[in-house]
DSSP file (Angstrom, degrees, kcal/mol; ACC not computed):
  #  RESIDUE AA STRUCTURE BP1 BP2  ACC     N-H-->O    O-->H-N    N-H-->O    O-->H-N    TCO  KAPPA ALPHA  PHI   PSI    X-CA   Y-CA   Z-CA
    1    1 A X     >        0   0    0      0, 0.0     4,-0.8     0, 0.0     5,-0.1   0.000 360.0 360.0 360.0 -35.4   -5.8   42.2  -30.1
    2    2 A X  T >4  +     0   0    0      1,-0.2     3,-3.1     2,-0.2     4,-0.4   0.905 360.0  57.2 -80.3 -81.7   -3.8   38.7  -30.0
    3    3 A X  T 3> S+     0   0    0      1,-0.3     4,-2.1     2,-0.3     5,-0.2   0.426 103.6  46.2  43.8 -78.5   -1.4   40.5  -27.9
    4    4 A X  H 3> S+     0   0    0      2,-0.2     4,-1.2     1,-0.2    -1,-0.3   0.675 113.6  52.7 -72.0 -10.1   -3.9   41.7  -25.1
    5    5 A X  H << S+     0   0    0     -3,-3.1    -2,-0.3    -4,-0.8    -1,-0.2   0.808 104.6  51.0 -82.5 -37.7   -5.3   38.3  -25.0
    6    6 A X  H  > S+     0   0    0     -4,-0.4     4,-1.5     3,-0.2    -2,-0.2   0.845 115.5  46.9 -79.7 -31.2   -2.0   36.5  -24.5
    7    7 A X  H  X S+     0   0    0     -4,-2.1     4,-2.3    -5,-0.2     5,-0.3   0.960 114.4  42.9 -80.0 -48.0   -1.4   39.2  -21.5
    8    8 A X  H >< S+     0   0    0     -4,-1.2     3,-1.3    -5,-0.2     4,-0.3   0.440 115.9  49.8 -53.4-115.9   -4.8   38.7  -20.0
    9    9 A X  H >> S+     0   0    0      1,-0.3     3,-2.8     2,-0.2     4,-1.6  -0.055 118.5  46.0  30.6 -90.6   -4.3   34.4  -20.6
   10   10 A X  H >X S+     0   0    0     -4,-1.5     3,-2.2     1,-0.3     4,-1.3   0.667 110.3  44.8 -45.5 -67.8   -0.9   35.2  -18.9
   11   11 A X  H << S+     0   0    0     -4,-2.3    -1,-0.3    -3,-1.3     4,-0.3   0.455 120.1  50.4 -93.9 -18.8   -2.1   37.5  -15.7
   12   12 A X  H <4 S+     0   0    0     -3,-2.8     4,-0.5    -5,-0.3    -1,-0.3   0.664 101.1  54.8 -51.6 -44.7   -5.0   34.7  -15.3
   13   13 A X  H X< S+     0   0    0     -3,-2.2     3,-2.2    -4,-1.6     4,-0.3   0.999 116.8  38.7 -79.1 -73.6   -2.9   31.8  -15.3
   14   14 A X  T 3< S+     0   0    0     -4,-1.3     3,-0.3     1,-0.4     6,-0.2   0.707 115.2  60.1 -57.0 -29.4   -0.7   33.7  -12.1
   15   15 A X  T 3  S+     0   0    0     -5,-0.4    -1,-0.4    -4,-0.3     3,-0.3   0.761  95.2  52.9 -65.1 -37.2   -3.7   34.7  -10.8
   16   16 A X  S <  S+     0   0    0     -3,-2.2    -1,-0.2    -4,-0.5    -2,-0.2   0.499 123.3  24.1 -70.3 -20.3   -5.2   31.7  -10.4
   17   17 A X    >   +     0   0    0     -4,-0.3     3,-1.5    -3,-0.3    -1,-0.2  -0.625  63.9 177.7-159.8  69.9   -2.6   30.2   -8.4
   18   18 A X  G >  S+     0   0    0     -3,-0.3     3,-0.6     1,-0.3    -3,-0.1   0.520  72.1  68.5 -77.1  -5.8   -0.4   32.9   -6.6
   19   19 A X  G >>  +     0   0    0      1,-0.2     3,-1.6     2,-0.1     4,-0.5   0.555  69.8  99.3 -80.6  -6.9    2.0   30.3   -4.6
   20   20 A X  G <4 S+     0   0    0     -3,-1.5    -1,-0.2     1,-0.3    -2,-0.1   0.662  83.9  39.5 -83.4  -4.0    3.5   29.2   -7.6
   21   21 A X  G <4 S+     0   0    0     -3,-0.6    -1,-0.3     1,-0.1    -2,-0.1   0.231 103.9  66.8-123.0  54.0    6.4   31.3   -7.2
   22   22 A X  T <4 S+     0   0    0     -3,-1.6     2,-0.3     2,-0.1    -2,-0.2  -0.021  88.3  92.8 -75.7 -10.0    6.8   30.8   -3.7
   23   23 A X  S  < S-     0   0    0     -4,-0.5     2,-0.2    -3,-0.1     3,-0.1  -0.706  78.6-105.7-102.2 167.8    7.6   27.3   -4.4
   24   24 A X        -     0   0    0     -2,-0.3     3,-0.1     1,-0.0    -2,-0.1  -0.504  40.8 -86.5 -79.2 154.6   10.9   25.7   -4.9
   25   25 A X        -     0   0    0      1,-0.2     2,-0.1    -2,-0.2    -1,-0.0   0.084  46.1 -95.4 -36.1 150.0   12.5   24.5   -8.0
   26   26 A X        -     0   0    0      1,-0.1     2,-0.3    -3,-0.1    -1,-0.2  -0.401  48.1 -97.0 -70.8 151.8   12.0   21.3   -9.4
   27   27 A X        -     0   0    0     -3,-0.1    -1,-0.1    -2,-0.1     4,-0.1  -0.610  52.3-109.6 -77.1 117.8   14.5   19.0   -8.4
   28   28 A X        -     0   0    0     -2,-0.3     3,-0.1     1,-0.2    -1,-0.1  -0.280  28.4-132.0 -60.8 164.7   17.1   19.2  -11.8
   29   29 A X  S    S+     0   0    0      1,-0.2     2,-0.7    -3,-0.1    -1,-0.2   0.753  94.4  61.1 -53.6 -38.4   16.8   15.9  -13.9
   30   30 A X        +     0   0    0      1,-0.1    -1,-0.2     2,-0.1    -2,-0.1  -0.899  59.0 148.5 -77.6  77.3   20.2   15.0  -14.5
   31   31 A X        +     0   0    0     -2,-0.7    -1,-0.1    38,-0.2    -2,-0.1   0.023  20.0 147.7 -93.8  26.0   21.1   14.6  -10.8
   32   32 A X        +     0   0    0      1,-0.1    39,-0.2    39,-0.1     3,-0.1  -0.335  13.9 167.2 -59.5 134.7   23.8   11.7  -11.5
   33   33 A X        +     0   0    0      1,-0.4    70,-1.3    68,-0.1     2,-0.4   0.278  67.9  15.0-111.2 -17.2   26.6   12.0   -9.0
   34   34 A X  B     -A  102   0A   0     68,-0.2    -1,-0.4    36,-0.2    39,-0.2  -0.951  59.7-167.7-162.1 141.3   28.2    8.5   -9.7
   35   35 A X        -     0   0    0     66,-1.6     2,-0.4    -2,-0.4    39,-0.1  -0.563   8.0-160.4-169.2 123.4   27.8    6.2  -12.3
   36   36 A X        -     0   0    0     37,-0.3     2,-0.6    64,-0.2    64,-0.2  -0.601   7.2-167.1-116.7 126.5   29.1    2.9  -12.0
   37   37 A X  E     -B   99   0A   0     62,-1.7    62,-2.2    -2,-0.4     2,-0.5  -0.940   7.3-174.2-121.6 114.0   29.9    0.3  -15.3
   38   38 A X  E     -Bc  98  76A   0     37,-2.6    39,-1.2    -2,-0.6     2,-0.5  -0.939  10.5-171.2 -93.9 123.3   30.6   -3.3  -15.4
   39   39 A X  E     +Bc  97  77A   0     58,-4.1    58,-0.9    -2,-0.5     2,-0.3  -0.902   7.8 172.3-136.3 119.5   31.4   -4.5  -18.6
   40   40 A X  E     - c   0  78A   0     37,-1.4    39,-1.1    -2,-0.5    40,-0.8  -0.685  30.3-117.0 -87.0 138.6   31.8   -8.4  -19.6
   41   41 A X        -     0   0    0     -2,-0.3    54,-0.1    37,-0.2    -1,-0.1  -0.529  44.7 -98.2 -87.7 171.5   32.3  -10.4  -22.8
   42   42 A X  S    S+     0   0    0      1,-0.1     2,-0.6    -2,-0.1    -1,-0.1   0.876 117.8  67.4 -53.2 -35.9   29.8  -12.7  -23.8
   43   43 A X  S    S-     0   0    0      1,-0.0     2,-0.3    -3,-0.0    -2,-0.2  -0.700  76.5-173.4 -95.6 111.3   32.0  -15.5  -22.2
   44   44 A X        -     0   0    0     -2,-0.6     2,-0.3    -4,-0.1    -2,-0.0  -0.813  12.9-146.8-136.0 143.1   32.2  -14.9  -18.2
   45   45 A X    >>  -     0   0    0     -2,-0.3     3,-1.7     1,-0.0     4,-0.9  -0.827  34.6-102.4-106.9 158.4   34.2  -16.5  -15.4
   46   46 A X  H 3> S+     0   0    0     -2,-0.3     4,-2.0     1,-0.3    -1,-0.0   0.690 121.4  57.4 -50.1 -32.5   33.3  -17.1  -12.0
   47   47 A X  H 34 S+     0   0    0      2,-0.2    -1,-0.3     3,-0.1     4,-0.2   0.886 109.3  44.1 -35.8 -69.3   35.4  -14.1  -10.9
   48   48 A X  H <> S+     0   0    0     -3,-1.7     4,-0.8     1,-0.2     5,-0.2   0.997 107.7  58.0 -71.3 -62.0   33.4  -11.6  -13.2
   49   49 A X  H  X S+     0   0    0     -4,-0.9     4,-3.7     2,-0.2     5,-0.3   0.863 106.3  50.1 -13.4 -60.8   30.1  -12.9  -12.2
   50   50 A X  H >< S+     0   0    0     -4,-2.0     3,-1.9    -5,-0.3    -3,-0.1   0.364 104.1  55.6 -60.4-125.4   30.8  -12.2   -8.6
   51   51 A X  H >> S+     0   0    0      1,-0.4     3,-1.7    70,-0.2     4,-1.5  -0.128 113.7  42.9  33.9 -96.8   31.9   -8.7   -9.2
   52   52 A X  H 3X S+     0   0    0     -4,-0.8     4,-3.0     1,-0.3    -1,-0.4   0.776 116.4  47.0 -35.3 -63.5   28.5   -8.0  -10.9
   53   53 A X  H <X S+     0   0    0     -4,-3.7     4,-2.6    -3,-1.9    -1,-0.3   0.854 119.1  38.9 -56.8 -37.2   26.6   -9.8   -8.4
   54   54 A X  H <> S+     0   0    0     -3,-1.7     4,-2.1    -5,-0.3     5,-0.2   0.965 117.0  48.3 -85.9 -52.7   28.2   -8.3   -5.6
   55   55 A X  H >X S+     0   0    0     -4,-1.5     4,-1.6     2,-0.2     3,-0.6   0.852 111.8  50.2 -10.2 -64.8   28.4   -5.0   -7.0
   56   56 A X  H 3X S+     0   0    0     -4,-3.0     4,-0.8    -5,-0.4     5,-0.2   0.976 117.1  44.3 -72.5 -52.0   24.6   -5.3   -8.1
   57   57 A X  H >X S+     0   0    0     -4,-2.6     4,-2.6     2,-0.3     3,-0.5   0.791 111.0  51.4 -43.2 -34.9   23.8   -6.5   -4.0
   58   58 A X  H <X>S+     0   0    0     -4,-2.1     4,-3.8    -3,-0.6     5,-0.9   0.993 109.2  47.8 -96.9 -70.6   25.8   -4.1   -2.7
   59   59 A X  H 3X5S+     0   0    0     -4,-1.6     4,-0.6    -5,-0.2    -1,-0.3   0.563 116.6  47.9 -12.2 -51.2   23.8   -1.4   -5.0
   60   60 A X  H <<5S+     0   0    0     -4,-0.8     4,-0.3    -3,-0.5    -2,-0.2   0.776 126.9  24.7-130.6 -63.2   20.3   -3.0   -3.7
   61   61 A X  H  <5S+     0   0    0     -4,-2.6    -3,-0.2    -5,-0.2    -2,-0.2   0.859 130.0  37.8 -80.7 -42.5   21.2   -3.0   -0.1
   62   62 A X  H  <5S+     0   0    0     -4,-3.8    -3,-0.2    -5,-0.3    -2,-0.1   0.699 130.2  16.6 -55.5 -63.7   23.8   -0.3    0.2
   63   63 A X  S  X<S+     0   0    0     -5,-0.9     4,-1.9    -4,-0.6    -2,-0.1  -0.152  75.8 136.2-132.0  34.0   22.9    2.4   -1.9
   64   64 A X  H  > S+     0   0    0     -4,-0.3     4,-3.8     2,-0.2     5,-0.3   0.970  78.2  50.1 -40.7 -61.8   18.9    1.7   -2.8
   65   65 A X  H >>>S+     0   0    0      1,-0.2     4,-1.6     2,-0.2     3,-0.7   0.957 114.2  46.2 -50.3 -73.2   17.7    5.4   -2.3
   66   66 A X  I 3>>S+     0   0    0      1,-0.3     4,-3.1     2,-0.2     5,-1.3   0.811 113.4  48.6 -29.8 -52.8   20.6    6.7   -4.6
   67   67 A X  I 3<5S+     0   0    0     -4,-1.9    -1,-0.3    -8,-0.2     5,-0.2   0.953 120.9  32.2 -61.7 -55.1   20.0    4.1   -7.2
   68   68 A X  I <<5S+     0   0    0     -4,-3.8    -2,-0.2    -3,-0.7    -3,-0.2   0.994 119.8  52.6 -84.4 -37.7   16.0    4.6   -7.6
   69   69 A X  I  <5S-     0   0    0     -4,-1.6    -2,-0.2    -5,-0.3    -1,-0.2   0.898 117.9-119.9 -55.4 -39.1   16.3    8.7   -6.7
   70   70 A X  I  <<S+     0   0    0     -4,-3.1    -3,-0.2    -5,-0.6   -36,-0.2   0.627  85.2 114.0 113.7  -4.0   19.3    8.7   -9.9
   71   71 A X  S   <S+     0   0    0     -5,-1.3     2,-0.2   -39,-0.2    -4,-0.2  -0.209  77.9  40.1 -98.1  18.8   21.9    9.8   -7.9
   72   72 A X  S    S-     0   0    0     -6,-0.3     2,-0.4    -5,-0.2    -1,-0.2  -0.730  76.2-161.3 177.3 114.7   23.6    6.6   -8.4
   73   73 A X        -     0   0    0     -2,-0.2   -37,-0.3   -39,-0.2    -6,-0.1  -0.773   6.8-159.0-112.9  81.8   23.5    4.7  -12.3
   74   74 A X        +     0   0    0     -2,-0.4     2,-0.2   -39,-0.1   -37,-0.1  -0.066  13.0 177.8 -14.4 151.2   24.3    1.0  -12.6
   75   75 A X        +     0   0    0    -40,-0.1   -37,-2.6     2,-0.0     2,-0.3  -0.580  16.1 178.9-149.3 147.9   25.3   -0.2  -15.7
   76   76 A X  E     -c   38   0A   0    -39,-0.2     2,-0.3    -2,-0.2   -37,-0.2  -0.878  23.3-176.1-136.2 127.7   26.4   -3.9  -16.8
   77   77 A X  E     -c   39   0A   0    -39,-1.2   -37,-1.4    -2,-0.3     2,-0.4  -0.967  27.9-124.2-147.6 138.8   27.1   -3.9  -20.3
   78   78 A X  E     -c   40   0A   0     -2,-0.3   -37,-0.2     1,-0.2     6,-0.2  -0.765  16.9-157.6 -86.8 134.8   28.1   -6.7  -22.6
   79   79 A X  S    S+     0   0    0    -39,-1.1    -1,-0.2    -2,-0.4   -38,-0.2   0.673  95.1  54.5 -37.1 -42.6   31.6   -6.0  -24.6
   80   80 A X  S    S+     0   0    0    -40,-0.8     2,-0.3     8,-0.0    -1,-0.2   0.658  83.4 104.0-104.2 -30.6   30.8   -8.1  -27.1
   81   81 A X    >   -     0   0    0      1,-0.2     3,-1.4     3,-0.1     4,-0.0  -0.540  63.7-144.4 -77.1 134.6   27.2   -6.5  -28.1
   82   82 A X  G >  S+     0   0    0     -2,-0.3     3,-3.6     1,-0.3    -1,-0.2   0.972  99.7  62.6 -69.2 -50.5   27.6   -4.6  -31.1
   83   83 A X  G 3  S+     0   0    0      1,-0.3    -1,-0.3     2,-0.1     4,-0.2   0.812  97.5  55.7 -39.2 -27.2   25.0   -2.1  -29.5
   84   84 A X  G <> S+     0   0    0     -3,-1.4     4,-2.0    -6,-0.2     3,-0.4   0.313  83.2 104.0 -85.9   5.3   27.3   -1.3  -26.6
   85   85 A X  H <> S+     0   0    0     -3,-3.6     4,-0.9     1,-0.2     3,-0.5   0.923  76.3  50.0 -38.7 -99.7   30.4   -0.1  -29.2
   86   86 A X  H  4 S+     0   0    0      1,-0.2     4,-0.4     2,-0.2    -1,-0.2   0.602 115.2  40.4  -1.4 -53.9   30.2    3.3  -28.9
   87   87 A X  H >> S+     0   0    0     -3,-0.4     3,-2.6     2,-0.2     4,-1.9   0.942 115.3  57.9 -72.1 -60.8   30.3    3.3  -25.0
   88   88 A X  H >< S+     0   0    0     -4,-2.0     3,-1.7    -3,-0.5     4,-0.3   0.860 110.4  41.8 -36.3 -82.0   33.2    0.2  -25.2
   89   89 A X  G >< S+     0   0    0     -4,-0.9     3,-0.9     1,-0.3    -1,-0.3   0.767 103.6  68.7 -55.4 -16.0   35.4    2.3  -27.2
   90   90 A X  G <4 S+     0   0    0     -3,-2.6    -1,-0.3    -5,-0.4    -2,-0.2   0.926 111.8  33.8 -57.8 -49.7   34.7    5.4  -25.0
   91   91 A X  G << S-     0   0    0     -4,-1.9    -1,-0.3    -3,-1.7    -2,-0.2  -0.222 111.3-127.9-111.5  37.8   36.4    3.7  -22.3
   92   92 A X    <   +     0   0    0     -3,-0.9     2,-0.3    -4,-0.3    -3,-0.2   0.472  54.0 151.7  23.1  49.5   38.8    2.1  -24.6
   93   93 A X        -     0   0    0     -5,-0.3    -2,-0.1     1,-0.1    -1,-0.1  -0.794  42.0-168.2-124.0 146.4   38.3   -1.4  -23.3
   94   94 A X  S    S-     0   0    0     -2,-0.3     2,-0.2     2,-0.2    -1,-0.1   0.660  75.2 -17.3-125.1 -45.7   38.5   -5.0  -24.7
   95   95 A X  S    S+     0   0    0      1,-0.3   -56,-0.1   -56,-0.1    -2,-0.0  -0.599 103.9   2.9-155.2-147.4   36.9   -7.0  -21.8
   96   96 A X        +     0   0    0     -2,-0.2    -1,-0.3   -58,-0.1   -56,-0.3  -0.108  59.9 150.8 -59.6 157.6   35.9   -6.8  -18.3
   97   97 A X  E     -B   39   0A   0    -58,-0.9   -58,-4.1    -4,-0.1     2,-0.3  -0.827  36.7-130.2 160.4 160.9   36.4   -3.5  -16.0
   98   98 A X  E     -B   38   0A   0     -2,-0.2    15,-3.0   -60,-0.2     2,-0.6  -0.936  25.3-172.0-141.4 106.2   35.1   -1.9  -13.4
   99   99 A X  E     -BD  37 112A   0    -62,-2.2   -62,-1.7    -2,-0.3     2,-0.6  -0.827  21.4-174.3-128.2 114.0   34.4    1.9  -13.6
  100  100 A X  E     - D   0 111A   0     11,-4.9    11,-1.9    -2,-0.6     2,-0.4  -0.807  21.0-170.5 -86.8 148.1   33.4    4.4  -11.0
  101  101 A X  E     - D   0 110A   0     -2,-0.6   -66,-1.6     9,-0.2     2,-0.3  -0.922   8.2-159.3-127.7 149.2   32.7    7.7  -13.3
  102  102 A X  E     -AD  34 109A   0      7,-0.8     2,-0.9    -2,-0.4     7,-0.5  -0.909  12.1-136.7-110.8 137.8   32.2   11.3  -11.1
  103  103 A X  E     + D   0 108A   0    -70,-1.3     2,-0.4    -2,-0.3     5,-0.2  -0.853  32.7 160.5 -85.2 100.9   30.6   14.3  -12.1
  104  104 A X  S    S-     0   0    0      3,-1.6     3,-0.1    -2,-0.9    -2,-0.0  -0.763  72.6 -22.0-156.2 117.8   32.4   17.3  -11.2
  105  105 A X  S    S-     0   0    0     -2,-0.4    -1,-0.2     1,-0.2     3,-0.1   0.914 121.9 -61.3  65.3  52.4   31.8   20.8  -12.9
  106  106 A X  S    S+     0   0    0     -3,-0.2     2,-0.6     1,-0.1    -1,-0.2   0.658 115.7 113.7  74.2  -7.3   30.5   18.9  -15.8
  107  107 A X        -     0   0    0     -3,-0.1    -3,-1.6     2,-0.0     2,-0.2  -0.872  63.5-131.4-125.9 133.0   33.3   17.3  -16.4
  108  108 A X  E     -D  103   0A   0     -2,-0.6     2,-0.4    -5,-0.2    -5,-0.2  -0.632  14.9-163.6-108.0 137.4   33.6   12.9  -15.8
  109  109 A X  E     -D  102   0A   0     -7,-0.5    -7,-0.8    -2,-0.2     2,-0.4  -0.897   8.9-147.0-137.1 125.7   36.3   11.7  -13.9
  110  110 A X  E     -D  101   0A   0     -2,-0.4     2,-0.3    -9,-0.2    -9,-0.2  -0.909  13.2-172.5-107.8 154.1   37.0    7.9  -14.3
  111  111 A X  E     -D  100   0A   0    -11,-1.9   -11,-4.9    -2,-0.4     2,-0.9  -0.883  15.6-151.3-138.7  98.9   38.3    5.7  -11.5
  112  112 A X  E     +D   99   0A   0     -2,-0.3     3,-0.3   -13,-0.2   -13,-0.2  -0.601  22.2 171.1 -73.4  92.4   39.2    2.0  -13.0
  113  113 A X     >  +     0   0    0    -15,-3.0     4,-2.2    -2,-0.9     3,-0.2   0.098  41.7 117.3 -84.0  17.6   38.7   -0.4  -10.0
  114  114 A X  H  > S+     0   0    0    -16,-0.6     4,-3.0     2,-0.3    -1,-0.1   0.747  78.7  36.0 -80.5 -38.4   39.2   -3.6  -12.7
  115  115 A X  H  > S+     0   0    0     -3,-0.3     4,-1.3   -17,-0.2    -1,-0.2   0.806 117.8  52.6 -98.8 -19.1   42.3   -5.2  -11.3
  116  116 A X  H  > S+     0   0    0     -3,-0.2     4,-2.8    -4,-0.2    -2,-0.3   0.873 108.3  56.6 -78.8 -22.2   41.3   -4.4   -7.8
  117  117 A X  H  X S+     0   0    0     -4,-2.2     4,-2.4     1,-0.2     3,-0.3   0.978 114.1  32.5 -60.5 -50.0   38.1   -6.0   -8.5
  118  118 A X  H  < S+     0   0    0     -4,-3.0     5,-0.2     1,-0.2    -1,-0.2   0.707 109.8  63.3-115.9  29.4   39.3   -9.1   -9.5
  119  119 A X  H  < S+     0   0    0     -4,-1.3    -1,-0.2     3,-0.1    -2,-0.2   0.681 126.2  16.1  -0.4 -65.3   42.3   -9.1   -7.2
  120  120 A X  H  X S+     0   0    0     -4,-2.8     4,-2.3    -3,-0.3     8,-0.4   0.659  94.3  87.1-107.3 -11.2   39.5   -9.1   -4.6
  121  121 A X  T  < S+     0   0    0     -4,-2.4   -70,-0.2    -5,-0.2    -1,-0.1   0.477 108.2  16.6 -94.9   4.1   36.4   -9.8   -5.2
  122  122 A X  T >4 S+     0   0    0     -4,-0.2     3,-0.6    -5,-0.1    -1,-0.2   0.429 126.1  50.6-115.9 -57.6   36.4  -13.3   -4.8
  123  123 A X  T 34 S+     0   0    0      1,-0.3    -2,-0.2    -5,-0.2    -3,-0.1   0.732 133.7  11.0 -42.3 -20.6   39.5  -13.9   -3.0
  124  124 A X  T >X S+     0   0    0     -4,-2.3     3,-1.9     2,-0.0     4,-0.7   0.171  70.1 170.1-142.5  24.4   38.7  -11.2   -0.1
  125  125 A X  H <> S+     0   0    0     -3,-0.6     4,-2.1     1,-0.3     5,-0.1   0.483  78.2  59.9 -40.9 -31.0   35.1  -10.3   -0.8
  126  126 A X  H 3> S+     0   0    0      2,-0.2     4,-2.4     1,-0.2    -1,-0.3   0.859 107.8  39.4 -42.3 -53.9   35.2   -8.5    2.3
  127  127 A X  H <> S+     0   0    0     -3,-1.9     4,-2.1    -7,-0.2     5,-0.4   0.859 113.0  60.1 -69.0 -41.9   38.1   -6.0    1.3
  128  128 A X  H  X S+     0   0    0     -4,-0.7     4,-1.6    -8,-0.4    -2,-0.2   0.990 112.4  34.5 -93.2 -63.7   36.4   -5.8   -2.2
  129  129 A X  H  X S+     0   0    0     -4,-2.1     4,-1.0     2,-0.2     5,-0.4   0.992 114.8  62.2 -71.9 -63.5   32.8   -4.4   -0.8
  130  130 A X  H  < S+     0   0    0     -4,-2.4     3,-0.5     2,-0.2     4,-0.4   0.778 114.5  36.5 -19.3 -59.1   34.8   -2.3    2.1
  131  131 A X  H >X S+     0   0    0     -4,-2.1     4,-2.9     1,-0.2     3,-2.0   0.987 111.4  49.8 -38.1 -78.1   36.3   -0.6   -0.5
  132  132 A X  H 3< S+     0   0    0     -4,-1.6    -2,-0.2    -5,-0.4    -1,-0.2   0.481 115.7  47.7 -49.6  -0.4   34.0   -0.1   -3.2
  133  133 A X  T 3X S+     0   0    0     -4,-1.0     4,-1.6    -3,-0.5    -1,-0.3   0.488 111.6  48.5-105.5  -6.3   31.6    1.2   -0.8
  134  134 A X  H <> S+     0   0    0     -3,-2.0     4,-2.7    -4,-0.4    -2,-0.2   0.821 115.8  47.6 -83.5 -59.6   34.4    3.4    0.7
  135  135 A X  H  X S+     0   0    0     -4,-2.9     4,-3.7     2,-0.2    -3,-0.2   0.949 111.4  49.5 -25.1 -72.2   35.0    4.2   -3.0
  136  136 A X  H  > S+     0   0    0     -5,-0.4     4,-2.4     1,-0.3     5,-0.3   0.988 112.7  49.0 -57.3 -76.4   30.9    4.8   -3.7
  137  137 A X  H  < S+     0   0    0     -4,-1.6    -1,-0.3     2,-0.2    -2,-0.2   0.856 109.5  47.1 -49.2 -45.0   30.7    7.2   -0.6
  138  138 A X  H >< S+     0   0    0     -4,-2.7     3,-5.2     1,-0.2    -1,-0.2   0.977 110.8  51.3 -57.0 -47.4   33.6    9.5   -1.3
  139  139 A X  H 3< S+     0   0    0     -4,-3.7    -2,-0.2     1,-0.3    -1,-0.2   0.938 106.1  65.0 -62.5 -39.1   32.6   10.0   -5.2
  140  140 A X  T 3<        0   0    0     -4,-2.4    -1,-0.3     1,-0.3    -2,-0.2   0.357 360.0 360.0 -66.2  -1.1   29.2   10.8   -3.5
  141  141 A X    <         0   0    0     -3,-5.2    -1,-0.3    -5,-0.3    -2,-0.1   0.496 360.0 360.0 -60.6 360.0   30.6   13.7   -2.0
């Protein structure tokens, strides 16, 4: 008896609404292409500051849709907060850096921009967002 109620239920439910598999998939969740990490000790110099700040503008101005659609993950993380360990030691790092991570076949690809970041990012700021957006678009391939 439960049996022939769970098939009627079922053959009701389809019934009721016969486009529903004529439509397309839901969009998966996880659609991260790119996810981008700045990470600073508590004690920051004008140098790192920029980096973040332009980094975070560039993000804002640059790459908005990516960023609120998910297809594009900020992250600024403090070194020095115990909460951020885990990740810190992941990328086996002490103090500041500058990480583009890719997704491809599952499998996270780092690219450590840290010494061209601050190499450029106050001294050239120009070169330093020409690049990193140069950067940004290819891993978005």
């Amino acid at each position: 008896m439960i049996k022939i109620l769970t098939i009627l239920l079922g053959v009701a439910l389809v019934f009721q609404n016969p486009l529903v598999f004529a439509q397309k998939p839901a969009a998966a969740k996880n659609n991260t292409k790119l996810e981008i990490y700045y990470f600073h000790p508590d004690e920051r110099c004008p140098i790192d500051q920029s980096i973040e700040e332009t980094t975070r503008k560039m993000m804002r101005s640059d790459f908005s849709k990516e960023t609120k659609d998910g297809t594009i993950k900020f992250f600024v993380l403090n070194t020095d907060d115990k909460t951020n360990a885990k990740i810190v030691e992941k990328f086996e790092i002490n103090s500041q850096a500058l990480y583009l991570v890719t997704f491809v076949n599952g499998k996270a690809i780092h690219n450590d921009l840290t010494e061209f970041a601050f190499s450029n990012c106050q001294a050239n700021p120009g070169k330093f967002k020409a690049v990193m957006k140069q950067e940004i678009l290819q891993a978005l391939k």
